[in-house]
N, C-alpha and C positions, 0 to 999 in steps of 0.2 A: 632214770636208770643209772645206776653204778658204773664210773666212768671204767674201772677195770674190768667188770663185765663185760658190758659192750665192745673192751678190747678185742678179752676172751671168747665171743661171739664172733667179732669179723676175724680174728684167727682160723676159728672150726669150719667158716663160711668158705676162706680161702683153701684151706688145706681139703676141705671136702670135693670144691672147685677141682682140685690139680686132680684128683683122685680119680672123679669122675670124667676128665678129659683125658687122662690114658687110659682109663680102660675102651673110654669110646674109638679110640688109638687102635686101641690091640684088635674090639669088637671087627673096626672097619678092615684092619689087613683079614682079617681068619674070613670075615663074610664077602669081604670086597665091595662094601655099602658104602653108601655118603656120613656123611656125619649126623644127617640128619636121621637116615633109620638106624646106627648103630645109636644112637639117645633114644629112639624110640624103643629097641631092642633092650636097651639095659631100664628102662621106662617098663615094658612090661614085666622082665623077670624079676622087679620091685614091687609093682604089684599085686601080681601072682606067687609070689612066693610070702609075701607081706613083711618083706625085708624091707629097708632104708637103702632108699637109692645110693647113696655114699657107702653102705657097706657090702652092695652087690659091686659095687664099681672093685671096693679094697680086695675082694676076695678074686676078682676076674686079672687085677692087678697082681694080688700076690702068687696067683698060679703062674701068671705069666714071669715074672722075677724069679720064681723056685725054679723055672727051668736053666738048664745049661746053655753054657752061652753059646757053644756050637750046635746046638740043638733046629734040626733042618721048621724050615716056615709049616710044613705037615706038620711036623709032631708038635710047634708051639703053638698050632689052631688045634690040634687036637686036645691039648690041655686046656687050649682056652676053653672051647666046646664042652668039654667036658664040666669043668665048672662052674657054665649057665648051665649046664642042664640040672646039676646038683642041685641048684635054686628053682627050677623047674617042677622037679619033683620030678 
């Protein structure tokens, strides 16, 4: 393999990594799970939705950054919620 490929690949690995650990972050304060069913949690709404784990995690991520930074723990579980359900259908 192409040495800068391979770079290119543990780059997307990492970055995907970080992406996927806040949103499990955000999943476990809004659910009040372990780490281990908020990855099962974003595990299923990848499957079911037939979304890339990495990009169910960006969008549960980026809902949670669009909110205000005073915005109370209710309303940023409720946007979180809100945007696995979107992936839910």
């Amino acid at each position: 393999m192409d040495p800068a490929a391979e770079n290119e690949q543990l780059r997307e690995a990492l970055s995907s990594r970080a992406v996927i650990e806040q949103a499990k972050g955000m999943v476990m304060l809004v659910r009040g799970c372990s780490a281990r069913e908020a990855f099962a949690v974003l595990v299923a709404v990848s499957q079911q939705s037939n979304v890339k784990l990495r990009d169910v995690a960006t969008v549960v991520v980026a809902t949670g950054s669009a909110t205000e930074p005073g915005l109370s723990d209710a309303d940023a579980g409720r946007a979180v919620r809100a945007a696995l359900c979107a992936h839910l259908g």
